[in-house]
C-alpha positions as CSV (number, residue, x, y, z in Angstrom):
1,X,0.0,0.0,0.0
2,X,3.1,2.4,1.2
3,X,4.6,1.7,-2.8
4,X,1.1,2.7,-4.7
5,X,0.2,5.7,-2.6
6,X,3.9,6.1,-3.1
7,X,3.5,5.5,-7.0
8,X,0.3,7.9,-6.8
9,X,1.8,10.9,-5.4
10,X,4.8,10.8,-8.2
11,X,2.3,10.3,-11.1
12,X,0.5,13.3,-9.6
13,X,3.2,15.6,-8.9
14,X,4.2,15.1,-13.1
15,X,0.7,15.4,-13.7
16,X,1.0,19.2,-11.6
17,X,4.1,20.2,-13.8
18,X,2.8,18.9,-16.9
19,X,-0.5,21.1,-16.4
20,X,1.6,24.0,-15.3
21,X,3.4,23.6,-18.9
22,X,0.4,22.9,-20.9
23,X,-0.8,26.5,-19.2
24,X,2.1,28.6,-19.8
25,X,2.7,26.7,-23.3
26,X,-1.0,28.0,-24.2
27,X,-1.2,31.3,-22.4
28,X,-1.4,34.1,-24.6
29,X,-0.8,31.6,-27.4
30,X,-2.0,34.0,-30.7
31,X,-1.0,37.5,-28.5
32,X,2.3,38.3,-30.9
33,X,2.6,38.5,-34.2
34,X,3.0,35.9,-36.6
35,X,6.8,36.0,-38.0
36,X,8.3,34.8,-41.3
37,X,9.0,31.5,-40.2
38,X,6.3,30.6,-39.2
39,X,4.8,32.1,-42.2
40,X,6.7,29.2,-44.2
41,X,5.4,26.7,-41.3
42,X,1.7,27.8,-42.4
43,X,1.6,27.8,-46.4
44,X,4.0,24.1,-46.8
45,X,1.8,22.4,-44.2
46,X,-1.2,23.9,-45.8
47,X,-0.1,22.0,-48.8
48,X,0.1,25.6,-50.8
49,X,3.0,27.3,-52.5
50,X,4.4,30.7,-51.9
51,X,4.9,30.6,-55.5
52,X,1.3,31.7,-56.3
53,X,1.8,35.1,-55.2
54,X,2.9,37.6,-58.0
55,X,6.1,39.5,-58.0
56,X,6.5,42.6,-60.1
57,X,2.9,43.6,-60.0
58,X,0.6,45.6,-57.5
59,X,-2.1,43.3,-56.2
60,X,-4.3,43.5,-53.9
61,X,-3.7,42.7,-50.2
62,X,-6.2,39.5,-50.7
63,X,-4.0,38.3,-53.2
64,X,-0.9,38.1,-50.6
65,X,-2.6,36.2,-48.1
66,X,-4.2,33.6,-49.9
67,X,-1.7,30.8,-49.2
68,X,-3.1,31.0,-46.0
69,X,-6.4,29.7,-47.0
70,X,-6.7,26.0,-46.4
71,X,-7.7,23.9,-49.3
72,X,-9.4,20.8,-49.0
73,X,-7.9,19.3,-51.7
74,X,-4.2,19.8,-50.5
75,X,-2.5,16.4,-49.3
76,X,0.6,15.8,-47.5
77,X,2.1,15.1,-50.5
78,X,1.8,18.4,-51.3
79,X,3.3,19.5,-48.3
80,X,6.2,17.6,-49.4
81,X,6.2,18.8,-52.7
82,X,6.5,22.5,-51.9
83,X,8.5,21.8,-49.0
84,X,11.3,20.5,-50.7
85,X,11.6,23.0,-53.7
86,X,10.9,25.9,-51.8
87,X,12.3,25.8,-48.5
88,X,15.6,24.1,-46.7
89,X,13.8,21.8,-44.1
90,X,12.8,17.8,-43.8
91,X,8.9,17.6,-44.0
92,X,8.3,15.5,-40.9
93,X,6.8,18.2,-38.8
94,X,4.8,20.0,-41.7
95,X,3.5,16.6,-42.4
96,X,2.1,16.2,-38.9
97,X,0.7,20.1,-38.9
98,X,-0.8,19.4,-42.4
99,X,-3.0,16.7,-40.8
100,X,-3.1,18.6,-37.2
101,X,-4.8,21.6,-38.8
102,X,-7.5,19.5,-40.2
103,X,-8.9,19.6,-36.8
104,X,-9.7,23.4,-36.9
105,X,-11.8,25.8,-38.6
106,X,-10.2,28.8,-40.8
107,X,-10.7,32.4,-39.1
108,X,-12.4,34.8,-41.5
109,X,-11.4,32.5,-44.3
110,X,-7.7,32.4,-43.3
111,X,-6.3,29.7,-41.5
112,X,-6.5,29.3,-37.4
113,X,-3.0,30.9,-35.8
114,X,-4.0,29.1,-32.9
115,X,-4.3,25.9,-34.6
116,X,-0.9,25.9,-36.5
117,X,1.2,26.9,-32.8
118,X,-1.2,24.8,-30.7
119,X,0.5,21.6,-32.0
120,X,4.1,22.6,-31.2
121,X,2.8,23.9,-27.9
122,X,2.0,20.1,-27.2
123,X,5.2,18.7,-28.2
124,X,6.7,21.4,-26.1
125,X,4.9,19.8,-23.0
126,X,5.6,16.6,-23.7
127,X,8.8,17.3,-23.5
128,X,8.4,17.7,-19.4
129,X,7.5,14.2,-18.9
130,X,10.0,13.5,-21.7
131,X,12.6,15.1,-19.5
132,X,11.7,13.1,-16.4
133,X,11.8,9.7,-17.9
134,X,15.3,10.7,-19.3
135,X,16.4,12.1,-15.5
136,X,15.5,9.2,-14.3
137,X,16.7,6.4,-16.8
138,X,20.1,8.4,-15.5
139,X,20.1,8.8,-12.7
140,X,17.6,6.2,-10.9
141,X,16.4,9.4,-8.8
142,X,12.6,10.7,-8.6
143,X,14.3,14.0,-7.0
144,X,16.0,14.2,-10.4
145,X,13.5,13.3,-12.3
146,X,10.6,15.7,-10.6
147,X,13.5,18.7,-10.9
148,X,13.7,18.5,-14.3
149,X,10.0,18.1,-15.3
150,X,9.4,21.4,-13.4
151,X,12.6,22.9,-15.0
152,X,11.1,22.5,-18.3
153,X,7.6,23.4,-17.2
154,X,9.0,26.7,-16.3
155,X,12.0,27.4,-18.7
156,X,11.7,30.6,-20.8
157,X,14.0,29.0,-23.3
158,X,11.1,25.8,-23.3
159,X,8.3,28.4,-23.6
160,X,9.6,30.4,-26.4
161,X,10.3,27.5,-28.6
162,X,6.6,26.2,-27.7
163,X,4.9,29.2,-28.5
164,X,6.6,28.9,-32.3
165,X,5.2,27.5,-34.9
166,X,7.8,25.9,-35.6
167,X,9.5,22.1,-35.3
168,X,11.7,22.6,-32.8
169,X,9.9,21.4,-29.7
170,X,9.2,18.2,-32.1
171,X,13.1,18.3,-32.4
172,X,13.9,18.6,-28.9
173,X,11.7,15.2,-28.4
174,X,13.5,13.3,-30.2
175,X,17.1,14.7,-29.1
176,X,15.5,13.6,-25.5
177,X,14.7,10.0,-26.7
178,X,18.4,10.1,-28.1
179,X,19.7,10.8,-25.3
180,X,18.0,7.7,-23.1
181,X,19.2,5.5,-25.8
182,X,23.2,6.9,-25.5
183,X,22.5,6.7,-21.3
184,X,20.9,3.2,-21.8
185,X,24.1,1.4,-23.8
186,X,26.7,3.8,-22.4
187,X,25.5,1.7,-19.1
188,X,25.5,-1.6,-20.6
189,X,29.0,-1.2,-21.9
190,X,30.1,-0.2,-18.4
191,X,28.8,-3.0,-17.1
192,X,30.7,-5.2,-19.8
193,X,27.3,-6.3,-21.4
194,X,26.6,-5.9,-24.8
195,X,23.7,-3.5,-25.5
196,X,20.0,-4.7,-26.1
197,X,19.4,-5.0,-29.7
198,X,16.2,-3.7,-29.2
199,X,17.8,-0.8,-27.7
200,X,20.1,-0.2,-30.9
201,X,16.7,-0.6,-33.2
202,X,15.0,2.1,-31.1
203,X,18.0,4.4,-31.1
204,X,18.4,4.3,-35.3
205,X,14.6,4.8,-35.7
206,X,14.7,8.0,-32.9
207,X,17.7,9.5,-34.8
208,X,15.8,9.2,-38.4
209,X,13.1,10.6,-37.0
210,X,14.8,13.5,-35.2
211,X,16.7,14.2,-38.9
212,X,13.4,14.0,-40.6
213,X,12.1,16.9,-38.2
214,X,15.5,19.1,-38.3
215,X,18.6,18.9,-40.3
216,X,20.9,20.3,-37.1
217,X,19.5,16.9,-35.2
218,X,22.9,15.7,-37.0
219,X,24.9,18.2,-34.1
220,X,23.3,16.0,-31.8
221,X,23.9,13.1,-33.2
222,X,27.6,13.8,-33.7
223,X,28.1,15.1,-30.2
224,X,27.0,11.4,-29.3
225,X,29.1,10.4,-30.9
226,X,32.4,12.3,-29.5
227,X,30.8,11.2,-26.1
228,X,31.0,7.3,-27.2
229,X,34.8,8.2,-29.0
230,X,36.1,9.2,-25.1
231,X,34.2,6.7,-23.4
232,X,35.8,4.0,-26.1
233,X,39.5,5.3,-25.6
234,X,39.1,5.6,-21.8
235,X,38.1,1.7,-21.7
236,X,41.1,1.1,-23.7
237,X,43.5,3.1,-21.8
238,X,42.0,1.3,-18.9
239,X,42.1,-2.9,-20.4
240,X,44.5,-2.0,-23.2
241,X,42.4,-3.3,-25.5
242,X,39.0,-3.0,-26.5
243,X,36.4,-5.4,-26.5
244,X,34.9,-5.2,-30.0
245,X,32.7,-8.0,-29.0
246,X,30.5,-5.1,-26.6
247,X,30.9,-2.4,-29.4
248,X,29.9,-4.6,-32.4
249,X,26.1,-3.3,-31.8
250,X,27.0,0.4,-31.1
251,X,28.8,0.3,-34.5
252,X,25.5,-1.2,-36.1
253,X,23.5,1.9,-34.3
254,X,25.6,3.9,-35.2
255,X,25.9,2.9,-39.1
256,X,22.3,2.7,-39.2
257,X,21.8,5.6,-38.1
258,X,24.2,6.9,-40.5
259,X,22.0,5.5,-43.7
260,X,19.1,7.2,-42.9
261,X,20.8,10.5,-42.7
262,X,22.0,10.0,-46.1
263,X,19.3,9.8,-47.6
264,X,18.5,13.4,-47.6
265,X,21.8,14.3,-49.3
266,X,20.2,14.8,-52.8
267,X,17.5,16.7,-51.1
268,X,20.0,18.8,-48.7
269,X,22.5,19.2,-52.4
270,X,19.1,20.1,-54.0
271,X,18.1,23.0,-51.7
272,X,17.5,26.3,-54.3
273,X,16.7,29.0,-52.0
274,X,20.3,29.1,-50.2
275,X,20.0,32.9,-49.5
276,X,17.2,31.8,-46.8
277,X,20.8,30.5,-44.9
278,X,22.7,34.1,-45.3
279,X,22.3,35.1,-42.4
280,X,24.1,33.0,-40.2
281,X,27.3,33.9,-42.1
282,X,27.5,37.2,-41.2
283,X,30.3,39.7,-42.3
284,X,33.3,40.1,-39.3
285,X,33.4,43.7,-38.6
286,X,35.6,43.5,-36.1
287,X,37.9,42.0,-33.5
288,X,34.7,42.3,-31.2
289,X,33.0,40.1,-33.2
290,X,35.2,37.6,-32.3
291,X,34.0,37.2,-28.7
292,X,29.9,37.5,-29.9
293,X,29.8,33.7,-30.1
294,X,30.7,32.3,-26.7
295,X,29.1,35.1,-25.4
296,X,25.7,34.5,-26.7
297,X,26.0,30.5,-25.8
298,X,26.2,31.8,-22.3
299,X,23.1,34.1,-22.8
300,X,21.0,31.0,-24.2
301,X,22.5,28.7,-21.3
302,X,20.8,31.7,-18.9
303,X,18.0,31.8,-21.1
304,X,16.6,28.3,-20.4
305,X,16.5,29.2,-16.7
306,X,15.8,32.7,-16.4
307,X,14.9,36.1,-18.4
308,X,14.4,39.6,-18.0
309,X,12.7,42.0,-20.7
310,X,16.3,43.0,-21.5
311,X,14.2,43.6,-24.9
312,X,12.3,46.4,-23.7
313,X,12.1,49.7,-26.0
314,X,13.1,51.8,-22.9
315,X,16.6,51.8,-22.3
316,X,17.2,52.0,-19.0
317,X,14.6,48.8,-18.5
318,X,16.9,47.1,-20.7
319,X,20.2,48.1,-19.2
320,X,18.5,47.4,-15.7
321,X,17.3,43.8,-16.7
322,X,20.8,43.0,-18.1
323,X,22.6,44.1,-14.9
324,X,19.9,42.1,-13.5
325,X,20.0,39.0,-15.7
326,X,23.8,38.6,-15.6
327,X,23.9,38.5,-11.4
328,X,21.6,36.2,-11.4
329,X,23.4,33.3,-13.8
330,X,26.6,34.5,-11.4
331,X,25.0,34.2,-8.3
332,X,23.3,30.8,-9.7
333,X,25.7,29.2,-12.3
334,X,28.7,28.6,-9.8
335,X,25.9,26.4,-7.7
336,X,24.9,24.8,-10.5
337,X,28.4,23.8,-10.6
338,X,29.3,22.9,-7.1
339,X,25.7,20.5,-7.5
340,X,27.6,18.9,-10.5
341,X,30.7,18.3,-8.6
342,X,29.2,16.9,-5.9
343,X,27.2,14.6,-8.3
344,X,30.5,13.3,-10.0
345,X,31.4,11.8,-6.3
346,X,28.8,10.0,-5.9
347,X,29.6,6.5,-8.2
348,X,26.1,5.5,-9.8
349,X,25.9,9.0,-11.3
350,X,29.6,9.7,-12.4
351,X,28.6,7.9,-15.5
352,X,25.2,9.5,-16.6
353,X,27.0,12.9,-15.8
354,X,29.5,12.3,-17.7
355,X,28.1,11.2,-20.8
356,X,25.5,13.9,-20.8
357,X,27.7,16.8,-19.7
358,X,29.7,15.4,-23.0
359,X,27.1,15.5,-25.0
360,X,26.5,19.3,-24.2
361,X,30.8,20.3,-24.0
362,X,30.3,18.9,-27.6
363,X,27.5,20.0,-28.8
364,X,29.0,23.5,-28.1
365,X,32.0,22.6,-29.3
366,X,30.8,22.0,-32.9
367,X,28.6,25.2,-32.6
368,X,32.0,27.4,-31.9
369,X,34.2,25.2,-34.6
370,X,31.1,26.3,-37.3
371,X,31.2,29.5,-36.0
372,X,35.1,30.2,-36.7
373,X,36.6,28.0,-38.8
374,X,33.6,27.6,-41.0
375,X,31.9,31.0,-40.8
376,X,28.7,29.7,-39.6
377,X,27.6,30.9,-36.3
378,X,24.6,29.2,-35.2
379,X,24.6,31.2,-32.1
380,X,22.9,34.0,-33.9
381,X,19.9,31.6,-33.7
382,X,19.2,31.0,-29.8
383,X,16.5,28.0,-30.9
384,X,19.6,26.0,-32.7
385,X,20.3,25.4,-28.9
386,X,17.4,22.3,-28.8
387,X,20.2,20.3,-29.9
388,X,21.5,19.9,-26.1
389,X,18.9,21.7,-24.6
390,X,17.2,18.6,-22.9
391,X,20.7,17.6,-21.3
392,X,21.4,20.9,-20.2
393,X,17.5,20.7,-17.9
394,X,18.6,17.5,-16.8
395,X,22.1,18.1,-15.7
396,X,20.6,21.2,-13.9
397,X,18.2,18.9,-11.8
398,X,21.2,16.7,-11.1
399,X,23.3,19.8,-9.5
400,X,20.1,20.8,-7.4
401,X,19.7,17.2,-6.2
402,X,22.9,17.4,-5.0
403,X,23.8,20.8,-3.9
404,X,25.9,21.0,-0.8
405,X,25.9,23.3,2.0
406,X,28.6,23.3,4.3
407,X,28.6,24.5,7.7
408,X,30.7,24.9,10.6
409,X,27.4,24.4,13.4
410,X,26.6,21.7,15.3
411,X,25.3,18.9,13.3
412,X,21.8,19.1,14.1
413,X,21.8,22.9,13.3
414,X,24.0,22.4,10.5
415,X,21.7,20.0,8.8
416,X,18.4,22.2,9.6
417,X,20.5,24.8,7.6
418,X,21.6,22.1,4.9
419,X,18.2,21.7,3.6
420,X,16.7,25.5,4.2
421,X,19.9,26.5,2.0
422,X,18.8,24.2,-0.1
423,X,15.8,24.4,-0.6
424,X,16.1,28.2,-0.9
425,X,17.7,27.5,-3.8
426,X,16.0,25.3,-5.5
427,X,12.7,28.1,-4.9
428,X,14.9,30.7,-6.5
429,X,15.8,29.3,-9.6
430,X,12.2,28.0,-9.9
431,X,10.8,30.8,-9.4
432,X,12.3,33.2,-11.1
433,X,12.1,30.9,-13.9
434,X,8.1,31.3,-13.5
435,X,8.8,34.6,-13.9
436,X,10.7,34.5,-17.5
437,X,7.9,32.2,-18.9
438,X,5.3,34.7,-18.0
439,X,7.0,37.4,-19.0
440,X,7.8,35.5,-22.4
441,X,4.1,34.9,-22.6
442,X,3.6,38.6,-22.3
443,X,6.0,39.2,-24.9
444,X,8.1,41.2,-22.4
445,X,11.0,38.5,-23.2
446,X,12.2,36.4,-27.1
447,X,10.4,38.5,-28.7
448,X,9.3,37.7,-32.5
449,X,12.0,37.8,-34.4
450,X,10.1,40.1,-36.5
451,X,7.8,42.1,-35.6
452,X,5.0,43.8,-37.7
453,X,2.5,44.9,-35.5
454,X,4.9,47.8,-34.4
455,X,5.2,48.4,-37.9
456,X,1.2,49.0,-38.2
457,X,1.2,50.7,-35.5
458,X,3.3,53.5,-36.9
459,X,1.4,53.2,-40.0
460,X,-2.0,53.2,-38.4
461,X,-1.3,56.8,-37.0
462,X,-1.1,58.2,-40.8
463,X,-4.0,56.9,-42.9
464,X,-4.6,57.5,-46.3
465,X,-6.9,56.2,-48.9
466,X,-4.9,54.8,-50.9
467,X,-1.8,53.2,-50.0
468,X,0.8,51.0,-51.7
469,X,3.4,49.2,-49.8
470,X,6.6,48.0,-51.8
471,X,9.5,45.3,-50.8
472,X,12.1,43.9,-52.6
473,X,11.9,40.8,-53.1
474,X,14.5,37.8,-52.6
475,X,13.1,34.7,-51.0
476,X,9.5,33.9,-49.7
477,X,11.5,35.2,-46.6
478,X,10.1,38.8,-48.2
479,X,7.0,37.1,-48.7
480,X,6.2,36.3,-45.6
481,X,7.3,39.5,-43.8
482,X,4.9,41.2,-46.1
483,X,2.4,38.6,-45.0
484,X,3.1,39.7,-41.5
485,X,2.5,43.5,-41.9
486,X,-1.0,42.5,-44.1
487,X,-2.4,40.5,-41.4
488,X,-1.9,43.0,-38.7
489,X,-3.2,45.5,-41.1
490,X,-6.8,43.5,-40.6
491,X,-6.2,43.2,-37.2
492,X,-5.4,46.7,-35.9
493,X,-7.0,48.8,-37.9
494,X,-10.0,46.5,-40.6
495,X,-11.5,49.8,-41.2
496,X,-9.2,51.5,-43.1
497,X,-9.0,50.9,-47.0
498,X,-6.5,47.7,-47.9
499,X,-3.1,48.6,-49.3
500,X,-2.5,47.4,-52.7
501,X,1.5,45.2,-52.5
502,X,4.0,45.3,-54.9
503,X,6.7,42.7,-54.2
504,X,9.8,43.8,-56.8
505,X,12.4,41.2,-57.8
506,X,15.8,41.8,-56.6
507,X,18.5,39.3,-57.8
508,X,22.4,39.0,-57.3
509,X,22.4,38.9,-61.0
510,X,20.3,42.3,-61.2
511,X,20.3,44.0,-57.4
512,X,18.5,47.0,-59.0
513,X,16.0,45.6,-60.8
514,X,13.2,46.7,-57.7
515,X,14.3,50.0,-58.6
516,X,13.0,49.7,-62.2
517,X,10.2,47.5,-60.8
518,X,9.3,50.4,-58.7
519,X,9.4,53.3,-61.4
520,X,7.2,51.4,-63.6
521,X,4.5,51.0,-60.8
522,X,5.1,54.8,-60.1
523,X,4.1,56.1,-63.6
524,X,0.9,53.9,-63.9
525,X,-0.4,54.2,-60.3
526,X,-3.6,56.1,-59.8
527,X,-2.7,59.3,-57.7
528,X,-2.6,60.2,-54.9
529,X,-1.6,57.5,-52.8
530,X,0.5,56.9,-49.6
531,X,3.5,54.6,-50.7
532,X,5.9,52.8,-48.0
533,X,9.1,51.1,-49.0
534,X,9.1,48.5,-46.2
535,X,12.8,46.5,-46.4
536,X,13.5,48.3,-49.9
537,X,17.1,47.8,-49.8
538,X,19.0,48.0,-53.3
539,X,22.4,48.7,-54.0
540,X,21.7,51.7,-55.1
541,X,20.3,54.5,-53.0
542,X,20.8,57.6,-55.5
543,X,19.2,55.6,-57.7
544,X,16.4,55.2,-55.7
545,X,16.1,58.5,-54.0
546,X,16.0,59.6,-58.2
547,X,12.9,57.6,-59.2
548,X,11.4,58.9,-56.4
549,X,11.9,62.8,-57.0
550,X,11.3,62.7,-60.3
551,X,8.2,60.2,-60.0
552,X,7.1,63.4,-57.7
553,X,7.0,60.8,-54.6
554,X,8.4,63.2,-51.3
555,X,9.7,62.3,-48.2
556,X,6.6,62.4,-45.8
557,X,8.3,60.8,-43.0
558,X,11.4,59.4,-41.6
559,X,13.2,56.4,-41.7
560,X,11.9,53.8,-39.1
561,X,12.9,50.1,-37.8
562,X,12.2,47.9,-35.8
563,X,12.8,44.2,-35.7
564,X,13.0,42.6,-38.8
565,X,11.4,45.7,-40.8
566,X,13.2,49.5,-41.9
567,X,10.4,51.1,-43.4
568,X,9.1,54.8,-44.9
569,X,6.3,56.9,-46.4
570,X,6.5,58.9,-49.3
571,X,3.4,60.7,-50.5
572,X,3.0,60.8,-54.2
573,X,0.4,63.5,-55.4
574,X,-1.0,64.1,-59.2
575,X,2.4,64.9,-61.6
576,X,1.7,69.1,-62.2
């Protein structure tokens, strides 16, 4: 009786954290704006094509947002179809959306924003039991294994990437599964038994899966793999030999896995749209820049525990939350450490802590080699960190689980103090985790990426009858920000008159070819009319700031940005 009221109170306490996830995951859920990515998210798992919008030509606003209609007669294999032409991403996730938004109604004709994030929200909180099974598997501890189900309930980092629309919460599941295969023979071996074939099978089919969701899976996967390299050459060093008989499966796993990565080469080789990748190979400007990655892998290690808006628009907010932000990983992070420590004394959890601090030392590891030797910093992108992001939770729950407090009192005093300390603690970093999630709820923390309903706001404060807005055009990257800006058009301000769009091609072969687009649109548009050049960028200024005067277009305001968006408004009147 003692073991199942036992057995009771630990399924109910992971029921509590996984309904305190599933809150925060769904709190707010549709509040911000939907971003470019998830733009691309919505029109491949509706089966549609951002092909079917026109470049070079006005339309009307209708026009840009009809690839978020849903059409009943799209399939998945659709999905898969546009997916792979169009975009740089395996289809597993949009495959699962495709079928997921089934299940809801469209919104005024367009599809159901709550729908299309609703199902990464779920993954998201699976991943809190997903993190306890792993804790435990580890370390054989329900402490553990409670810790880091409520670590993830109340990450920032966790809710953020939940709250996308995206695959990476999908991703993070199967880098957690991973992970309890890696712990599960890295213990048989140590025990000098070979590992369960069943095991090996399991492992191969959660790795395919993972690189079906996400193409990084693979820094993972390798990272694993550097963890199993050590642990083979410290056997060796230790028998002077080893025992190939015990490794014979790993090597199957392993080459298994291997074979279903490869057969995404010819899509990966096949990818068109590789200016959708520029950004993370930025241009060095300087020795500074130098330092930027390390730096921000520390920020998105403090980011899956706590946050402050150090995004705010005031400035002394964000200078304040900073200070703020940075004692608290200080104050915290050395703990953390001391926990691990401790942890590595104790025998049955050298090896778990071993292999799955590994896994995250090499994980970053390959994150800083890309970032310097082959100029491509995946640091600029804080969600690339799902790769060890579920070994990072758990390792966290280990330290707390072991923290120790030493004193110089009198035993009975000194352990009183022991477990207040403590506990203290553990409150702290729980807590003020609460407090990241809801402020990233509020979007007071990881913000969109983009963010067009600041840009309608600005606009919304000069109305005009007639109003074109014009981007160059590169990717459906442009697309989709332009997609962003139309439907918060309809949502802040539905009574004013529609903008007409002009999306003008702009190519490495012909950067000014928006420019020409542009004038061409200029001498046949009905005057007067509002235009603004939202991300209208050629090589050229002069050029443009030409067509313009003598198209009789003036300045009517000045240049503004935000995130994701520089935009302006010229007012063109009747030629005299």
């Amino acid at each position: 009786m003692k073991a199942w009221n036992e057995t009771t109170q630990n399924i109910a306490l992971l029921g509590l954290w996984i309904a305190l996830g599933l809150g925060l995951r769904l709190l707010n859920l549709t509040s911000k704006p939907v971003w470019t990515d998830e733009f691309a998210t919505i029109v491949f798992s509706l089966g549609n094509s951002f092909r079917t919008v026109p470049l070079d030509q006005v339309i009307p606003m209708a026009d840009l947002l009809a690839p978020l209609q849903p059409d009943p007669t799209a399939t998945a294999q659709d999905t898969i179809r546009h997916l792979l032409t169009e975009s740089n991403h395996p289809p597993l996730y949009f495959v699962l959306t495709h079928q997921w938004l089934e299940l809801f109604p469209s919104v005024q004709g367009l599809v159901s924003v709550w729908g299309v994030r609703s199902l990464s929200a779920i993954f998201g909180t699976l991943c809190i039991p997903a993190f306890f099974g792993l804790a435990w598997l580890a370390f054989g501890s329900l402490r553990v294994a409670h810790l880091a189900a409520v670590l993830g309930a109340v990450s920032p980092f966790g809710i953020y990437l939940a709250q996308e629309a995206r695959h990476y919460t999908l991703a993070g599941l199967w880098v957690t599964a991973s992970l309890a295969c890696l712990v599960a023979v890295s213990r048989q071996l140590a025990h000098q038994n070979p590992p369960s074939w069943w095991v090996c099978l399991a492992w191969i089919v959660v790795n395919a899966l993972g690189f079906a969701t996400h193409y990084f899976m693979a820094f993972t996967l390798v990272a694993e793999g550097l963890v199993l390299l050590a642990l083979a050459i410290a056997r060796y060093r230790q028998d002077d030999h080893l025992p190939l008989k015990l490794w014979n499966r790993v090597a199957v796993a392993m080459l298994g896995t291997l074979a279903t990565m490869l057969v995404w080469v010819p899509v990966v080789q096949n990818v068109q749209n590789s200016a959708l990748t520029d950004w993370i190979t930025p241009e060095s400007q300087g020795w500074l820049d130098g330092l930027a990655p390390p730096g921000r892998i520390i920020a998105s290690l403090g980011a899956m525990f706590y946050l402050l808006p150090v995004e705010a628009r005031e400035l002394w907010v964000a200078i304040l939350s900073g200070v703020g932000l940075l004692a608290l990983v200080s104050w915290s992070f050395p703990k953390f450490y001391r926990g691990l420590r401790r942890g590595l004394r104790q025998p049955e959890w050298r090896l778990p802590l071993i292999i799955l601090g590994g896994m995250v030392v090499g994980a970053i590891a390959i994150f800083l080699a890309s970032a310097y030797l082959l100029n491509l910093d995946l640091t600029l992108g804080f969600r690339y960190t799902f790769v060890y992001y579920p070994a990072v939770i758990v390792l966290a729950a280990a330290a707390l689980a072991s923290l120790e407090y030493r004193s110089t009192l009198r035993p009975a005093e000194g352990l009183r103090r022991w477990q207040q300390a403590k506990a203290g603690f553990i409150t702290t970093v729980l807590a003020w985790g609460l407090v990241g999630s809801l402020l990233v709820v509020n979007d007071l923390g990881f913000r969109k990426t983009h963010q067009p309903d600041v840009v309608v706001r600005w606009m919304k404060d000069e109305p005009a009858d007639s109003t074109l807005l014009a981007m160059a055009h590169r990717t459906h990257s442009q697309t989709g920000r332009m997609m962003g800006v139309a439907l918060e058009w309809r949502k802040q301000i539905p009574d004013v008159p529609e903008p007409e769009i002009l999306l003008a091609s702009h190519t490495a072969d012909n950067p000014n070819q928006a420019i020409l687009t542009l004038q061409e649109t200029l001498q046949t548009h009905v005057r007067p009319f509002d235009l603004w050049l939202v991300n209208f960028a050629p090589v050229s200024d002069q050029q443009l700031r030409d067509v313009l005067k003598d198209e009789q277009c003036a300045v009517d305001t000045k240049r503004r940005r935000t995130e994701g968006y520089s935009f302006r408004r010229y007012n063109c009147q009747p030629r005299t």
